[in-house]
Structures are given as structure tokens and as C-alpha cells.
C-alpha positions as CSV (number, residue, x, y, z in Angstrom):
1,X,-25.6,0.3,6.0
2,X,-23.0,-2.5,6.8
3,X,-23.2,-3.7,3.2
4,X,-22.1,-0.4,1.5
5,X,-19.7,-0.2,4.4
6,X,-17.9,-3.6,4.0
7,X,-18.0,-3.2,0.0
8,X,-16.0,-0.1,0.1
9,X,-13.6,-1.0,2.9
10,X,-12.9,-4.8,2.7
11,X,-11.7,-5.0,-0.9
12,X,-9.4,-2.3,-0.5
13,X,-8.0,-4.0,2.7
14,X,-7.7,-6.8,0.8
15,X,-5.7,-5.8,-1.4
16,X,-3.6,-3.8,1.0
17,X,-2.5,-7.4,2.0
18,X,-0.7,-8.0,-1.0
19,X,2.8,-6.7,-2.2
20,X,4.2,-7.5,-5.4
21,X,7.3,-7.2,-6.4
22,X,7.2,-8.2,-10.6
23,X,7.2,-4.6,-11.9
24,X,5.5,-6.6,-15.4
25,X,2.6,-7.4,-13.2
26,X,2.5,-4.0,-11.6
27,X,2.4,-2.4,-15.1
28,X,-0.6,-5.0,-15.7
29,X,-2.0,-4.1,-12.9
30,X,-1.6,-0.3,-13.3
31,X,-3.0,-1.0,-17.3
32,X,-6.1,-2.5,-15.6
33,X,-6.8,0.5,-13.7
34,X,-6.5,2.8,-16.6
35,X,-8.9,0.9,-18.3
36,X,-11.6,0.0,-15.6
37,X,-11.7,4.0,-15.0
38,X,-13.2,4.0,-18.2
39,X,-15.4,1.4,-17.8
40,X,-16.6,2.8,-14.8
41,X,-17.5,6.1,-16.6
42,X,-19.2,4.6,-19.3
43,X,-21.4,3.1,-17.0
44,X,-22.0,6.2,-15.5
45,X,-22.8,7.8,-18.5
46,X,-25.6,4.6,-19.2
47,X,-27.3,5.2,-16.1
48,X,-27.4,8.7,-17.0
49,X,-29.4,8.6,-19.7
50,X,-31.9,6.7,-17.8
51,X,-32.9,9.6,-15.8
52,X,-36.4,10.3,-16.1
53,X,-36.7,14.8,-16.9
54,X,-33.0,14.2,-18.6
55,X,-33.1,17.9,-19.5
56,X,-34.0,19.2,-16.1
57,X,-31.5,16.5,-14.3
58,X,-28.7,17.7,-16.6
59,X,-29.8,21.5,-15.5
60,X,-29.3,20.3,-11.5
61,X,-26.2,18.2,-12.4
62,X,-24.5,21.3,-13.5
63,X,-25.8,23.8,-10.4
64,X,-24.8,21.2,-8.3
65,X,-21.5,20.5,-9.1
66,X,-20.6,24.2,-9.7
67,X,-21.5,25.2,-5.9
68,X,-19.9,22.5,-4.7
69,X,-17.1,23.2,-6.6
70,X,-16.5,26.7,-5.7
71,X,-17.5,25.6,-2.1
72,X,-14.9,23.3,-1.7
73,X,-11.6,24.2,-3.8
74,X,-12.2,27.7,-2.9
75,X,-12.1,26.7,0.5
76,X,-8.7,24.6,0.4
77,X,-7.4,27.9,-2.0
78,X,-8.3,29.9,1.0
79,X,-6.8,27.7,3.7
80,X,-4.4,26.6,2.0
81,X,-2.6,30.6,1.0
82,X,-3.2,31.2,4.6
83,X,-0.9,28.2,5.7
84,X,1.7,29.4,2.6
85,X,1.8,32.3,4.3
86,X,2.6,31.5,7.9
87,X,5.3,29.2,6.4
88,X,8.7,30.1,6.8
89,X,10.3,28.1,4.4
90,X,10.4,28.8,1.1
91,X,11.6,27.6,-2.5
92,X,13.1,29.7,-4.9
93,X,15.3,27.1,-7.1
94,X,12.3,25.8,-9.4
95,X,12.1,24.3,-12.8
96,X,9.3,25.5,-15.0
97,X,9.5,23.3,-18.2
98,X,5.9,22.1,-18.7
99,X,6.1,20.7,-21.9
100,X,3.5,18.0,-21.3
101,X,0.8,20.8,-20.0
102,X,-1.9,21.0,-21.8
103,X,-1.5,17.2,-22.8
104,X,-2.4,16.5,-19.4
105,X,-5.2,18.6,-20.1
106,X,-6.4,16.7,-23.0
107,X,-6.2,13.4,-20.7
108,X,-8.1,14.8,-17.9
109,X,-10.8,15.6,-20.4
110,X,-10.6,12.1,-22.0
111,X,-12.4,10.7,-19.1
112,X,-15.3,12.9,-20.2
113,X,-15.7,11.2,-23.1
114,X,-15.9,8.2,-21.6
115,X,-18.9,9.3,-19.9
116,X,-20.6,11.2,-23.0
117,X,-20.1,7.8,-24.6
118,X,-22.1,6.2,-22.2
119,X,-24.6,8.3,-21.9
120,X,-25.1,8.5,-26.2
121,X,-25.0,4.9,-26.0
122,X,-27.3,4.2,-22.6
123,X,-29.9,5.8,-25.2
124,X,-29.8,3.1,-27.3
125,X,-32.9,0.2,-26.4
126,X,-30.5,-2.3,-25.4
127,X,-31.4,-5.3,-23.1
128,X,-28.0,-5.2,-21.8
129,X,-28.4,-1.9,-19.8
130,X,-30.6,-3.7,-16.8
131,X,-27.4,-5.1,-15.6
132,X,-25.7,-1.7,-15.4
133,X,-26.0,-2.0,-12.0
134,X,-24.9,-5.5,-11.1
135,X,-21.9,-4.8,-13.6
136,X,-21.0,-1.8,-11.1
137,X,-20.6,-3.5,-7.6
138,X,-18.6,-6.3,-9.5
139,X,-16.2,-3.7,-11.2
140,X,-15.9,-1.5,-8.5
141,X,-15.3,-4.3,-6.0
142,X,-12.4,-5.2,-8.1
143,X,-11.1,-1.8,-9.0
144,X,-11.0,-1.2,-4.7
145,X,-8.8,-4.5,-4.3
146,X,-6.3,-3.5,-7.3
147,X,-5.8,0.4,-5.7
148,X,-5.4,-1.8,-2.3
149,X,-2.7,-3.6,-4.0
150,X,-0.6,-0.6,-5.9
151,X,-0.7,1.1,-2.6
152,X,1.1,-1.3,-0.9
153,X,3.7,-2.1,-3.7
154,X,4.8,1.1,-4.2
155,X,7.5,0.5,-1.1
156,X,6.0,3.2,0.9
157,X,5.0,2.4,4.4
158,X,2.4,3.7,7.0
159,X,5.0,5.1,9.1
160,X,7.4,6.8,6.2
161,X,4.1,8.5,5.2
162,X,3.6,9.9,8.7
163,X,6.5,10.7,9.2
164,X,6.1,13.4,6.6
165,X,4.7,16.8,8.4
166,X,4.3,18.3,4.9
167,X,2.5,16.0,3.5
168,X,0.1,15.2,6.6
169,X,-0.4,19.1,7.4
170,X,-1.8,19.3,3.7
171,X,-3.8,16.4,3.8
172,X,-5.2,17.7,6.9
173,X,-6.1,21.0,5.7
174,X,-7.2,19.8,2.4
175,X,-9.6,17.4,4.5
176,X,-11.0,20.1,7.1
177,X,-11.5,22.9,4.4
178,X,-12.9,20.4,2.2
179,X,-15.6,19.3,4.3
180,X,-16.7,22.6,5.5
181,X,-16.9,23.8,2.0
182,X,-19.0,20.5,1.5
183,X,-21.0,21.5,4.5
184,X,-22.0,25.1,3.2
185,X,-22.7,23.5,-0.2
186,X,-25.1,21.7,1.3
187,X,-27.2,24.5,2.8
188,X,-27.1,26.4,-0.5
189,X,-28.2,23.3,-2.3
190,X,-30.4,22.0,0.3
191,X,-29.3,19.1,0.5
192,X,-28.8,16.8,3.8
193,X,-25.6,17.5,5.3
194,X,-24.2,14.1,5.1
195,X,-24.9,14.1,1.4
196,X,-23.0,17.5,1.1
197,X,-20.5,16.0,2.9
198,X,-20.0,12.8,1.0
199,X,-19.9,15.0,-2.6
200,X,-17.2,17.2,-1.1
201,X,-14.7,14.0,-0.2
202,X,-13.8,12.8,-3.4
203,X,-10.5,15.0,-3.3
204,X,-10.2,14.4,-6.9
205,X,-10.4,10.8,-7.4
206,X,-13.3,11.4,-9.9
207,X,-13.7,7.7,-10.8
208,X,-14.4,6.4,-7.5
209,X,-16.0,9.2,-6.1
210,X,-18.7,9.6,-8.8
211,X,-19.4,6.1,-8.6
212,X,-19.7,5.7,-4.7
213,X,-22.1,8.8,-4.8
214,X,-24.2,7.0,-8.0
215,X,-24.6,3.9,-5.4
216,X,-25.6,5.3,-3.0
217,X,-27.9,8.3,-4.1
218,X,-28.2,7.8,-7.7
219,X,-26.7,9.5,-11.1
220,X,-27.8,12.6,-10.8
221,X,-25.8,13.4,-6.9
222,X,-22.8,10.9,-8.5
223,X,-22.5,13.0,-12.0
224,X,-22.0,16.4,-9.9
225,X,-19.9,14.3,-7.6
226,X,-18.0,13.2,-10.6
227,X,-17.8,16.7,-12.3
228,X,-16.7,18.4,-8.9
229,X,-13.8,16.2,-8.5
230,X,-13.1,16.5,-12.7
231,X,-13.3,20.1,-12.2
232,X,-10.6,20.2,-9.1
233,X,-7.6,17.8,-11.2
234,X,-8.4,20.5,-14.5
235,X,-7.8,23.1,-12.2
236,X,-4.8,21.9,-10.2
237,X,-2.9,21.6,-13.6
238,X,-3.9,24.7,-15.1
239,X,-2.9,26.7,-11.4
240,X,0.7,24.3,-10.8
241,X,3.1,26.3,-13.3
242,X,1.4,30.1,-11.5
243,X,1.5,29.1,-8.0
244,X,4.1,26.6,-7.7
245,X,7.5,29.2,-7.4
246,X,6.3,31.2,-4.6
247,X,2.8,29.4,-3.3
248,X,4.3,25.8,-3.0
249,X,2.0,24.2,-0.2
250,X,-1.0,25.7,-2.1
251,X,-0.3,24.1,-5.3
252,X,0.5,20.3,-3.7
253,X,-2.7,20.9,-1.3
254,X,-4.9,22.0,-4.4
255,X,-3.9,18.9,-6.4
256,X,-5.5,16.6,-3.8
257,X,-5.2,12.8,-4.0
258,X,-3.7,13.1,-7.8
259,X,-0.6,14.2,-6.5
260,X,0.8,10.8,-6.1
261,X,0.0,10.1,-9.6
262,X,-1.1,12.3,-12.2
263,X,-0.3,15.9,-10.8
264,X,3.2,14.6,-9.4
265,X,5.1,15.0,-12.7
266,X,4.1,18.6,-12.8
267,X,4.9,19.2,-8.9
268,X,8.1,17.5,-9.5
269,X,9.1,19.7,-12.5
270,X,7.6,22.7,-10.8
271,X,9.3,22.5,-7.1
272,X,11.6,19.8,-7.3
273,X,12.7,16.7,-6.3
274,X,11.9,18.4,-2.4
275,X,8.6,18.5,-3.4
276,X,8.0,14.8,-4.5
277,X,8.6,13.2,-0.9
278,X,5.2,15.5,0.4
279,X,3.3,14.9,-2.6
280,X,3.3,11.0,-2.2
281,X,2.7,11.2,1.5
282,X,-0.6,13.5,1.1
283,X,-1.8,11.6,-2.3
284,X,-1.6,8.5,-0.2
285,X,-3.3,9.6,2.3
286,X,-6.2,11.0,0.7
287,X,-6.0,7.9,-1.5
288,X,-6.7,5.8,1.3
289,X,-9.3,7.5,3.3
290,X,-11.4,8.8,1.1
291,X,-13.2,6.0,0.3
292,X,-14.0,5.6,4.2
293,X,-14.8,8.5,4.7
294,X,-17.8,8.9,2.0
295,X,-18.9,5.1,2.7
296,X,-19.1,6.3,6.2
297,X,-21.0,9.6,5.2
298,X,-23.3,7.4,3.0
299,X,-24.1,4.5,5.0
300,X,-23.3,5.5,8.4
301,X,-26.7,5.9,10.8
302,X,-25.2,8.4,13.2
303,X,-24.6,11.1,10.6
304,X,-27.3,13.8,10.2
């Protein structure tokens, strides 16, 4: 319990300990990231295609990550309309020139081929695929430290990102309606509630969230995890240029963690430079705790 604990949490408070300032190491750094995604995935893939009853586990992986996926982003939609509408402030002066849109889509989908690429080539009889596993903890040990590191570089502290009511009323809604989706997901799919939980967290950081859930319940729970979270950044960027004039909260809450990164281009060009300040602040956030929040749901004893 303490272990899984520790190797989620210390490396990324690590790495919160260090700032740099060298913009050529950042861009290293952020180049490193990019790439161990990948890696990550292809592993993911491997261990896939180890499953015994492939055909049947692929079957589940699917059903699994569908419910869960109408569970929880249907959920935020829902919540997240409802706070939209309450809202008194609106923004009419938008910018709708997407001309990167669906070549965002095609890099969202990369990262499934990463995975299909694993799992073609975990099918090979290769000795090398027994230390799949050990190769895991190492990478994701060091990909925890680096994301520990670009959060605290980015010149953005604790106390600018709480200061930011629209960005922390998102992230809180986004997190309540997430895990009560995760919660009914895990009745219709009969799983343990904690597990249910934990799937529901990633908040679309697919990479780490697939690969938490593969440690600590396997490929088949970590794939839908993955897919789930996949799903929920295709989504956000198909739904930013129809929501975003008159459904503004909705769109930022929808794009989850991503919205400090790969969704805030899109926000920015939809809603403006107004809505940039938010988007950080709740990205951040759900950055940061999400990988407590499913270590704790995976390893913590108290849970039910």
C-alpha cells in the first residue's frame, strides 16, 4: 500500500523542488515527455497482448471504458451546463479560427498507435517482454519527477492558482461529477467502488492514468482506463469551437487537465485571452492531484 503510494507521490514532489530557468532545457525536458508518453503506451500495448482470452479481454476493455465514459463526461456535461447557467457573466467577443482542428485530432489519435504498436509487437516471442514491467516503474518514476519539474517552472505559483475562482470552481466540479460518475460506473460494471473510482480520475491525462490503473489492477482495467481518458481529450476538441461562444465554463471544465496544455490553444482562440488565466489554474490543478488521488484509491486500505 505504502509502496504504490510513495512511487506516485514522492517523484513528483521531487521534482516540484526544482525550477529551471534555461528555456533550452525546458524544451528538453518537455521533448522527453513527448516521447516517454509513447513509450509508456507501447508498453501498454505489450502487456496487452499478453492477456490470456485476448478476444474476450478486448470485448470487456471496450464495455468498460464506454460506461465509464458516458458515466463520467456526461456527468461533468451535466454539471457543468448547470453551473453555465447560473453564471452571470458571459462572453460574447470570441474568435473562432480553428485552423489546427482536426490536426489536433490526428495527434490525439497518434497515441493510439503507439499502443496498437505495442500490442502487434508484444505478439512477437521476444525475451525482452519479461521486463515489461520492471521497464514501467523505472519510466514512470521518471516521467512523475519531470511533470514535477515543468509544473514548477512554468512561473505559476500555489497561491496565483488559487487565487483563481474560475479555475478552482471547475476543477471542483469537474472532480465531484467525475467521481460520482465513476461511482455509478462501478455498479453497472460491478466492479469495487474504489476501482470505479480510480478509472474515473484520470481527468484526461491518458498516459499516466492508463498506466497507474495497469499497476495496480492489470491491462485489462488500465486499457479502459486509458481509452476513457483518450475518449474525453477527442471529445473536448471536437465540442470547443460548439460550446465555447455561449457555454464557456462547460467547454474549459470538459477539457479537464489538458487545458493547460493541449486543449489551451483552442480555448485561447475560442474565448480569449480571459479564458487562458482559468484554464492554467484548473489544468494545474487536476495535473497535480490526480495522481494522488488514484494512488490513494488504489492503495489506500480505508477505501471500500
Amino acid at each position: 500500500m505504502y509502496f504504490g503510494i510513495l512511487i506516485a507521490l514522492v517523484p513528483l514532489g521531487l521534482g516540484y523542488l526544482i525550477k529551471i530557468k534555461n528555456n533550452s532545457w525546458m524544451s528538453k525536458i518537455n521533448l522527453t515527455l513527448s516521447w516517454m508518453i509513447y513509450l509508456i503506451l507501447f508498453i501498454m500495448g505489450v502487456e496487452l497482448a499478453h492477456l490470456d482470452n485476448l478476444v474476450t479481454n478486448l470485448q470487456v476493455i471496450l464495455y468498460y471504458a464506454i460506461v465509464l465514459f458516458i458515466c463520467t463526461f456526461g456527468g461533468n456535461f451535466v454539471v457543468l451546463m448547470m453551473l453555465d447557467f447560473l453564471s452571470p457573466s458571459k462572453t460574447d467577443n470570441v474568435n473562432q479560427t480553428y485552423t489546427s482542428h482536426f490536426k489536433m485530432i490526428l495527434e490525439s489519435l497518434r497515441v493510439c498507435i503507439a499502443l496498437i504498436i505495442g500490442f502487434i509487437c508484444g505478439l512477437l516471442p521476444l525475451f525482452i517482454w519479461q521486463y515489461a514491467e520492471n521497464v514501467t516503474q523505472i519510466v514512470l518514476f521518471f516521467l512523475l519527477f519531470l511533470v514535477g519539474i515543468q509544473l514548477r517552472s512554468n512561473n505559476i505559483s500555489i497561491k496565483q492558482i488559487l487565487l483563481n475562482k474560475v479555475g478552482m470552481t471547475t476543477s471542483i466540479l469537474v472532480v465531484m461529477s467525475v467521481l460520482l460518475g465513476g461511482m455509478v460506473a462501478s455498479f453497472i460494471l460491478n466492479l469495487p467502488i474504489r476501482v470505479g473510482l480510480a478509472m474515473s480520475s484520470g481527468f484526461g491525462w491518458y498516459s499516466l492514468s492508463g498506466i497507474l490503473m495497469t499497476e495496480a489492477h492489470g491491462p485489462v482495467i488500465g486499457s479502459a482506463t486509458f481509452l476513457n481518458d483518450i475518449l474525453r481529450e477527442l471529445c473536448a476538441i471536437i465540442l470547443i469551437p460548439i460550446l465555447i461562444k455561449r457555454h464557456q465554463l462547460t467547454t474549459l471544465g470538459l477539457c479537464g487537465a489538458t487545458s493547460m496544455d493541449f486543449t489551451l490553444p483552442m480555448l485561447q482562440k475560442g474565448g480569449g485571452v480571459a479564458i487562458v488565466p482559468a484554464a492554467i489554474a484548473q489544468g494545474f490543478l487536476l495535473t497535480l492531484i490526480m495522481p494522488i488521488i488514484i494512488t490513494l484509491f488504489n492503495y489506500g486500505g480505508f477505501w471500500f
